[in-house]
C-alpha positions in Angstrom: 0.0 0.0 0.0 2.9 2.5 0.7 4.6 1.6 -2.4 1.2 2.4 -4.0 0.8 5.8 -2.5 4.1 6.9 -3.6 3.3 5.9 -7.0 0.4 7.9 -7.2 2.2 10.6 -5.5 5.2 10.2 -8.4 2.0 10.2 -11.3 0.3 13.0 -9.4 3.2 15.4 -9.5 4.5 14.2 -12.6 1.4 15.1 -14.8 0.3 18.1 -12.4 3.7 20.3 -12.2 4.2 23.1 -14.0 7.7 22.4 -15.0 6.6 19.7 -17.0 5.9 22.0 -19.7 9.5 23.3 -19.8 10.7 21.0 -22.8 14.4 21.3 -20.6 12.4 19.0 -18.0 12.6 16.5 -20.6 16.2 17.1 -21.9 14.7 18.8 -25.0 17.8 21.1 -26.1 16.5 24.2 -28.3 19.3 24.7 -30.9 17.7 27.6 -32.8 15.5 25.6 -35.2 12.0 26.8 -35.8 9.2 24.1 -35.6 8.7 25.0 -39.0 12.6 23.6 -39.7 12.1 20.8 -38.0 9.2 19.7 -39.6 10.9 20.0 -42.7 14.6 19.0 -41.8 14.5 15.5 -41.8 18.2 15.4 -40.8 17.4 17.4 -37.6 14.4 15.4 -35.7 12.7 16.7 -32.3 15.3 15.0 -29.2 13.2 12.0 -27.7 12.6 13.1 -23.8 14.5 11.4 -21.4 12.6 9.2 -19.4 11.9 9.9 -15.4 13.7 7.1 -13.5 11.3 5.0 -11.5 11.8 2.3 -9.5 9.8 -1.2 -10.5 7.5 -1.1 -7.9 6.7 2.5 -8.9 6.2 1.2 -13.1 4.3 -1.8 -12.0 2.0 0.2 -10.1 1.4 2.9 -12.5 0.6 0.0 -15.0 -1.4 -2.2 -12.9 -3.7 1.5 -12.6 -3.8 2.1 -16.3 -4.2 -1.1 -17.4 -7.7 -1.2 -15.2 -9.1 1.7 -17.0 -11.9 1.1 -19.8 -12.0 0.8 -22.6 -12.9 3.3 -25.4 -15.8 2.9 -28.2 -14.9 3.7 -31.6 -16.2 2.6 -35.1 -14.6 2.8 -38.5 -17.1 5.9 -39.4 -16.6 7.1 -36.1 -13.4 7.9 -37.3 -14.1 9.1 -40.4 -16.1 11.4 -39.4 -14.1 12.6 -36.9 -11.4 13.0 -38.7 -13.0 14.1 -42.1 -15.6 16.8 -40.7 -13.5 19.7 -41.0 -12.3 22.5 -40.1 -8.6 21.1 -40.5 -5.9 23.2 -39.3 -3.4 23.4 -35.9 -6.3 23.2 -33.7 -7.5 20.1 -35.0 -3.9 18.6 -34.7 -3.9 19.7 -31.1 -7.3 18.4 -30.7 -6.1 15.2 -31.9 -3.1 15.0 -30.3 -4.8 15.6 -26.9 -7.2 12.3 -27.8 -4.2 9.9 -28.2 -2.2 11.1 -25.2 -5.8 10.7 -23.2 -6.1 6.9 -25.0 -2.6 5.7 -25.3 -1.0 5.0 -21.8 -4.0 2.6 -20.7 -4.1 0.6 -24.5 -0.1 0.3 -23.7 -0.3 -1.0 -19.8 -2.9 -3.3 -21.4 -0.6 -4.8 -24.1 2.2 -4.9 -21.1 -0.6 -7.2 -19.1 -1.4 -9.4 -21.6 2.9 -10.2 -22.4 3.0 -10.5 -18.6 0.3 -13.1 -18.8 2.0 -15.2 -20.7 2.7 -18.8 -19.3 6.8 -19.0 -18.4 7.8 -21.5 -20.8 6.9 -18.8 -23.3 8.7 -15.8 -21.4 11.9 -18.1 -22.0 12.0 -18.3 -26.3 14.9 -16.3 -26.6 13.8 -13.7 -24.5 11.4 -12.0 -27.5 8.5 -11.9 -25.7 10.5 -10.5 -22.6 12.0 -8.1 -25.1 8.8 -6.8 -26.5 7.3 -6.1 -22.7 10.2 -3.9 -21.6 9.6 -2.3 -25.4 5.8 -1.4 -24.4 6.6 -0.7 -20.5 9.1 1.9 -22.0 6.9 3.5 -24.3 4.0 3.5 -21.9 6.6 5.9 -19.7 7.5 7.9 -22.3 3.1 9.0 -23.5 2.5 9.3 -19.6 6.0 11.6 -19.1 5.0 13.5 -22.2 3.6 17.1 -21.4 0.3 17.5 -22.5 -0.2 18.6 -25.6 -1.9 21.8 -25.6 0.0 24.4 -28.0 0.5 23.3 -32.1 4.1 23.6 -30.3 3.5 20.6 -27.7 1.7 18.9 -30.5 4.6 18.6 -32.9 7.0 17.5 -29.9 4.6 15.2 -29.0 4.1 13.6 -32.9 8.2 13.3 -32.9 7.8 11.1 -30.0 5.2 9.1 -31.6 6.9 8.4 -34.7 9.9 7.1 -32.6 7.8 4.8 -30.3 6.2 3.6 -34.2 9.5 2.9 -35.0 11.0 1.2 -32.3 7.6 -1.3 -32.7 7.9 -1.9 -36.0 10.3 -4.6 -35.5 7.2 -6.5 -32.8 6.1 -8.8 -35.7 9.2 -9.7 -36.3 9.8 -10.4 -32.7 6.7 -12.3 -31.9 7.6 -14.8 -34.6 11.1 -15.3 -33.1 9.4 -16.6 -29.8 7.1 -18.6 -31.7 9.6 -19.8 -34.2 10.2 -22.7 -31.7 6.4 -23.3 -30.4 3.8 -24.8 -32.2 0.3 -25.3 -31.4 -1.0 -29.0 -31.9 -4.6 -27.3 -31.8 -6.1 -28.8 -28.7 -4.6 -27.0 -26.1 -0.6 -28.4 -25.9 2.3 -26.1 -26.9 5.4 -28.8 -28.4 8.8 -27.5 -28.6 10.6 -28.1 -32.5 11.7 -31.3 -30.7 8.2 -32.3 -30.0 8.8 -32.3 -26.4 5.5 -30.8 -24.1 6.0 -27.7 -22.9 2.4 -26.5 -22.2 -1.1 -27.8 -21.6 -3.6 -25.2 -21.8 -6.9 -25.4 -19.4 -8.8 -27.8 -21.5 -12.1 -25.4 -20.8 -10.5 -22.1 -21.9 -7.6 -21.5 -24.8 -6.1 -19.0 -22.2 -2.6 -18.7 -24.3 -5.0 -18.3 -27.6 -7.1 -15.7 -25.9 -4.0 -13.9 -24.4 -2.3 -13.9 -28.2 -5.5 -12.7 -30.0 -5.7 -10.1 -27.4 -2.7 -8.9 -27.3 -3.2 -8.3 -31.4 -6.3 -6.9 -31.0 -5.0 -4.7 -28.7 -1.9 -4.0 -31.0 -4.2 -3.0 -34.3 -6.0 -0.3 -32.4 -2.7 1.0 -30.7 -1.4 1.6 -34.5 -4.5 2.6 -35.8 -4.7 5.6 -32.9 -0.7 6.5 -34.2 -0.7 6.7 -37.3 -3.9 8.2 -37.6 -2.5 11.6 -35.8 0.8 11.0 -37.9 -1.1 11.1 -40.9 -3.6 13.5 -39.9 -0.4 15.9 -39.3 1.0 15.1 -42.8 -2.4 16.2 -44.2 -3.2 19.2 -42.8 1.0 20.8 -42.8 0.7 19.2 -46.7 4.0 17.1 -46.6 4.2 16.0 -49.6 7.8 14.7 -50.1 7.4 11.8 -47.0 8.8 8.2 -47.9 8.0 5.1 -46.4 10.1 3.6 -44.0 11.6 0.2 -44.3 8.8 -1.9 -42.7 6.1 0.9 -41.9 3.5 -1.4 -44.1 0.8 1.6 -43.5 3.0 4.0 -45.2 3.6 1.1 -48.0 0.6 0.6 -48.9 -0.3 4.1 -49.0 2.1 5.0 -51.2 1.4 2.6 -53.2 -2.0 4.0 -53.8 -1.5 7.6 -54.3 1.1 6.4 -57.4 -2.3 4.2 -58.5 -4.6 7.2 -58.0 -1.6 9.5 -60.2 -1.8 7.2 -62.9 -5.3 6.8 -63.2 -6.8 9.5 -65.7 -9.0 11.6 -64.7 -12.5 11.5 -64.9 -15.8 12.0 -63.0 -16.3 8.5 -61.6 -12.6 8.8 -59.9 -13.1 12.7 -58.8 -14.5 11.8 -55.6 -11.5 9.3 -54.7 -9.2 12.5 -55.3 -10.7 14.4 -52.5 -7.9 15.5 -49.8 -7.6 12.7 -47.5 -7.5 13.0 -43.5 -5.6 10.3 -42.3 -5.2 6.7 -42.6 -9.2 6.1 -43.5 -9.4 5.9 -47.3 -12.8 7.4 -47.4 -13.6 5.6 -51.2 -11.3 3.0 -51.1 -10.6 0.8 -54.7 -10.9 -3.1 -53.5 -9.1 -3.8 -57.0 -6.2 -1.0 -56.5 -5.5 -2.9 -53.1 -6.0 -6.4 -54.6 -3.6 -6.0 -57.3 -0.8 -4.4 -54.6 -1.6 -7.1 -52.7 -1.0 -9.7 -55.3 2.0 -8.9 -56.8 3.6 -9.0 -53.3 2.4 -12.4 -52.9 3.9 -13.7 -56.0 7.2 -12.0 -55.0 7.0 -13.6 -51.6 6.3 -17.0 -52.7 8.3 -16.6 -55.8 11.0 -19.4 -54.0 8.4 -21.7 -52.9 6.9 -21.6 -56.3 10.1 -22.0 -57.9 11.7 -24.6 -55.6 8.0 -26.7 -55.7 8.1 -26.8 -59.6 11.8 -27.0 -60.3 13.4 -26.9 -64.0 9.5 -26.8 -65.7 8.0 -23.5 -63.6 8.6 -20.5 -66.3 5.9 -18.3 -65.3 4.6 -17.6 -61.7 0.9 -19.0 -61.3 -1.5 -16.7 -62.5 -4.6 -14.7 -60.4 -7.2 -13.8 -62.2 -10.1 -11.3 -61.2 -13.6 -11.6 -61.9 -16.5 -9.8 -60.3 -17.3 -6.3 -58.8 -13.8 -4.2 -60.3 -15.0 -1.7 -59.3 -16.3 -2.0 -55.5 -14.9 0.7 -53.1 -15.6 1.6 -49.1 -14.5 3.4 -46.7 -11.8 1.2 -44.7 -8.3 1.4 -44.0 -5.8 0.0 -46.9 -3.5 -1.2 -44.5 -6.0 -4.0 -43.3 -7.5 -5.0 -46.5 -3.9 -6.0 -47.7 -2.7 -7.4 -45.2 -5.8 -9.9 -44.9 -5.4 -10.2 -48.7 -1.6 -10.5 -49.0 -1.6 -13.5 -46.7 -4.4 -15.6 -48.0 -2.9 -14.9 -51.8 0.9 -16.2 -50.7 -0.8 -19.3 -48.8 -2.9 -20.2 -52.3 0.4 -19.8 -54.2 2.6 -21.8 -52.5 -0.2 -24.6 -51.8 -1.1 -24.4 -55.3 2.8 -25.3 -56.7 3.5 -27.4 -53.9 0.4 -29.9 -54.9 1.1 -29.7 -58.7 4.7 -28.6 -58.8 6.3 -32.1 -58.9 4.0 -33.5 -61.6 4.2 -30.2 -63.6 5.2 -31.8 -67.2 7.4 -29.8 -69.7 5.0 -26.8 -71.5 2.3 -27.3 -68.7 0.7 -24.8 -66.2 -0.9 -24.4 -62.8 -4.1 -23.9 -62.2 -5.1 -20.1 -61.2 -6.2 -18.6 -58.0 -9.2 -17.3 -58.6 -10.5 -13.8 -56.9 -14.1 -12.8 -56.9 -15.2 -9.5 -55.9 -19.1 -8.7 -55.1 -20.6 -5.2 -53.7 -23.6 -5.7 -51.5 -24.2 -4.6 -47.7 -20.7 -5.4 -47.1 -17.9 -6.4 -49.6 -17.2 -10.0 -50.1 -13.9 -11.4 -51.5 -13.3 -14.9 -52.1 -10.0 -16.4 -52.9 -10.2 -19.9 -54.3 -7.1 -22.5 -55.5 -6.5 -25.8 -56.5 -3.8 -26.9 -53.2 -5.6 -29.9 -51.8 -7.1 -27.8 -49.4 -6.5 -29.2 -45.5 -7.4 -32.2 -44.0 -11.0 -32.3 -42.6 -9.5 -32.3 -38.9 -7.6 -29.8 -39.2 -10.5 -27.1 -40.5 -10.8 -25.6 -37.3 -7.0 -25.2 -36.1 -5.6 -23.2 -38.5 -7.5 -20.6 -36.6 -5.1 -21.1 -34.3 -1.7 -18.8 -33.7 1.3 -21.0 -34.4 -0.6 -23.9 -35.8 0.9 -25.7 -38.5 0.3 -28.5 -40.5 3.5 -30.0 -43.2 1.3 -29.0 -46.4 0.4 -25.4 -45.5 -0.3 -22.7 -43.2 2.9 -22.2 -41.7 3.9 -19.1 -43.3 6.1 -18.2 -46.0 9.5 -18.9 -45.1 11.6 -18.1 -48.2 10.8 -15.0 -49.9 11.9 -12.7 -52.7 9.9 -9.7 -51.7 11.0 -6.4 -49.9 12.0 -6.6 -46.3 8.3 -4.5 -45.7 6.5 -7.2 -47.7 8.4 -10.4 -45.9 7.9 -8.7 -42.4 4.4 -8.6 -43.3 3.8 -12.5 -44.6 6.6 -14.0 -42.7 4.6 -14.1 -39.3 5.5 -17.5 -37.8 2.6 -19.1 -38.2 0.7 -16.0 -37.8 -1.2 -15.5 -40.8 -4.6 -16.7 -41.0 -5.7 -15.9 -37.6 -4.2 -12.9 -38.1 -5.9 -12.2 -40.9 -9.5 -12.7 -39.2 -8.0 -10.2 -36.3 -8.2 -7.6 -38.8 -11.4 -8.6 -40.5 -13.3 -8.7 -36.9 -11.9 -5.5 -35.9 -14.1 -3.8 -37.9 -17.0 -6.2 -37.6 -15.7 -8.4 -40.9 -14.6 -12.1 -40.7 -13.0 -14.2 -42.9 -14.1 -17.7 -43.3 -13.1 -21.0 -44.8 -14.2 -23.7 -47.3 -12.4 -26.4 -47.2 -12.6 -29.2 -50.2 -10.3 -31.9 -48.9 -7.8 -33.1 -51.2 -8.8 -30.0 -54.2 -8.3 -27.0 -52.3 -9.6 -24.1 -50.3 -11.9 -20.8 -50.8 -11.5 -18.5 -48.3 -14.4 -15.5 -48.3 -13.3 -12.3 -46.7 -16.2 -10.0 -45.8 -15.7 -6.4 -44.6 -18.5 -4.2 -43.5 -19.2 -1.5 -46.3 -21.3 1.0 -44.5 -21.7 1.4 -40.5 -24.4 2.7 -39.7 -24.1 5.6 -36.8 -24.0 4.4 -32.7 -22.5 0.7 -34.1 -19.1 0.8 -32.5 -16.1 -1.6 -31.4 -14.3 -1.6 -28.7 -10.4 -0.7 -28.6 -8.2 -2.7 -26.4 -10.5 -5.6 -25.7 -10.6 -9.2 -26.5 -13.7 -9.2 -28.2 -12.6 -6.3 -30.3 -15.3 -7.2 -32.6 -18.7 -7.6 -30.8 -20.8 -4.6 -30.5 -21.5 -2.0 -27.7 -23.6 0.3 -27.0 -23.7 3.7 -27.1 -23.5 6.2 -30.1 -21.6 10.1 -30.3 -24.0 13.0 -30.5 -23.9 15.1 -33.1 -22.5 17.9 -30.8 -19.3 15.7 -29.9 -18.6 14.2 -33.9 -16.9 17.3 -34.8 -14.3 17.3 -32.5 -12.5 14.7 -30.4 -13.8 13.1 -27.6 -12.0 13.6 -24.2 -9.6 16.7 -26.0 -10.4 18.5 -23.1 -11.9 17.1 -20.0 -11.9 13.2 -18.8 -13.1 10.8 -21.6 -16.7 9.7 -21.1 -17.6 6.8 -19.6 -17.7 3.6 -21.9 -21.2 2.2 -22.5 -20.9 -2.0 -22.2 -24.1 -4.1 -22.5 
């Protein structure tokens, strides 16, 4: 209890003393540069505060308290509209800012819980999952140390530490698959070693490592939607136009990737709308076929090796995916998720696809295609079908699993040709597919499977087109994906919720 009150004491005077809007409280030297240079001096970047040393006790504490705040409502036109309802200017980037420092420490301690959670046989792979805690307990010291953004001044101080905690997580795929390279779920409830050797039985009546894992993602997508929303918003509105993406910053990727699309396209009435000035990360008309193709090119490049090794002298061309349907569906969604759900199915098609016909391929033959179809309804429905021999009938339900694996498929691509940002993305140890539904079910998708044993699999992705207002998801929580209750007034949908003042209370049924 004393070590208690003395953290509240620490977090009470850290967030309530004047001097923590003195930048030098924080080590921040001023060398002369404008904000104005700094924004566009890439060679000159904000200094990252120095941290305020605590002791454990003090940390735990201070996470133990955040992490047992609620949880915060907020659906895909939620934050469109927040976002996309003008006016746009400094005061919304302050605005903004103030929402994610508000949000951010208790999504953070909650992704430091869930790590924490994890049974010890998993804390000991190589230390990644050790790794990846003191990465989140770090950054969850660095949002609460940050002085509140209030000024456009604070705001851009603020956005440079943002973008360095984005970077220092980039790597946390990377890093999960490490300490799973070594684990593998048999799909009832035992964790196996690569020697086979039991390491872990779940409780036969509850998944818990499962629910901890899909969690923890859950929790994961919305800390990285709440970033680089705010880091794009403030590219929008200071129109930075000459921004690159970063080796492994797959939102930026794909981005970029569209905006050269939407340059090339001529234009024309029907594509006017799509060139409206965009307000973060929320494509508001977003092309299903612009992301499709991005996404399937990087699939062939990623399974080129698999394709190649699988076929051997006969393989001249990579297997063909041919599009039929709706070309021309679009919704509002965010690209980033629709291409990394497609990206992942497409490379696990390919390589199923040459590995069941590779070896009988015959000099001048082919492989049969992966078929996409695209339909526009109430939601939009992809469905991605090959000719791999599908999975066996046992096994239907357990590739749902993270870090199952079967020895015909599902286990990731391994061997890759693609860029580092494309085989960070599809190289997820074992990751994919319930990744993949992570993302769908965020936004109150899914993606399902048809299995044909011993032909091959169609796999329908369905993503919500239109949300209708009040229908929101939760951020942070397992069930990401179930509905709550409780809608924003029209008074609060132009602005931010909780910029200025405590955060309303969350609604749960």
């Amino acid at each position: 209890e004393l070590g208690r009150m003395k953290a509240l004491r620490f977090l009470a005077q850290g967030l309530a003393s004047p001097a923590r809007r003195n930048p030098q409280w924080f080590g921040l030297r001023r060398d002369g540069l404008s904000v104005r240079d700094r924004r566009l001096s890439s060679s000159t970047p904000m200094p990252i505060p120095k941290l305020k040393e605590v002791t454990d006790q003090e940390k735990n504490i201070l996470i133990w308290e955040y992490a047992e705040k609620p949880d915060y409502s907020l659906g895909i036109d939620d934050v469109y509209q927040l976002y996309h309802r003008g006016p746009h200017g400094k005061d919304a980037l302050v605005q903004s800012a103030m929402f994610v420092k508000k949000l951010l420490p208790a999504m953070l301690a909650k992704r430091v819980k869930d790590l924490q959670a994890m049974p010890v046989p998993f804390q000991q792979t190589g230390g990644s999952i050790f790794e990846i805690c003191a990465l989140y307990e770090q950054s969850f010291l660095h949002v609460l140390q940050a002085p509140d953004p209030t000024t456009f001044e604070l705001q851009e101080e603020f956005t440079w530490l943002l973008s360095f905690i984005k970077n220092q997580h980039l790597a946390t795929r990377q890093l999960i698959s490490q300490a799973f390279q070594n684990i593998r779920c048999t799909g009832g409830g035992e964790w196996r070693d690569a020697h086979g050797n039991l390491l872990y039985v779940d409780d036969p009546g509850r998944t818990k490592v499962q629910e901890i894992i899909q969690r923890f993602y859950n929790g994961r997508v919305a800390l990285r939607l709440l970033v680089d929303q705010h880091v794009h918003l403030r590219r929008d509105v200071l129109e930075i136009t000459d921004w690159q993406p970063k080796s492994g910053d797959l939102q930026e990727y794909v981005w970029r990737k569209i905006l050269d699309k939407e340059k090339q396209t001529p234009a024309s009435p029907s594509t006017a709308a799509s060139r409206e000035r965009y307000w973060g990360i929320v494509h508001p008309k977003l092309g299903v076929m612009s992301v499709l193709e991005i996404a399937a090119a990087d699939a062939q490049s990623a399974a080129a090796a698999c394709v190649s090794e699988a076929c051997g002298k006969y393989m001249v061309d990579e297997i063909e995916i041919k599009f039929r349907g709706d070309l021309g569906a679009s919704f509002t969604y965010v690209p980033e998720h629709l291409y990394l759900i497609a990206a992942d199915v497409l490379a696990n098609a390919l390589r199923a696809t040459a590995e069941r016909h590779g070896p009988t391929l015959s000099s001048g033959g082919s492989l049969p295609p992966v078929t996409v179809t695209i339909s526009e309804g109430s939601n939009i429905f992809i469905r991605i079908t090959d000719q791999g021999g599908g999975v066996a009938h046992a096994a239907e339900t357990k590739v749902w699993k993270f870090s199952y694996t079967d020895s015909l498929r599902m286990d990731g691509i391994t061997k890759s040709g693609a860029s580092s940002t494309t085989s960070a993305a599809l190289a997820a140890g074992r990751q994919g597919l319930p990744l993949c539904r992570v993302y769908a079910r965020f936004w109150g998708g899914d993606v399902t499977l048809m299995n044909v044993e011993n032909w091959g699999c169609s796999f329908l992705i369905r993503l919500p087109k239109k949300r209708s207002v009040g229908q929101m998801f939760q951020l942070g929580k397992g069930d990401h994906y179930q509905t709550v209750g409780g809608s924003l007034s029209n008074s609060t949908r132009h602005t931010y919720p909780g910029a200025a003042g405590d955060l309303p209370p969350l609604s749960v049924p």
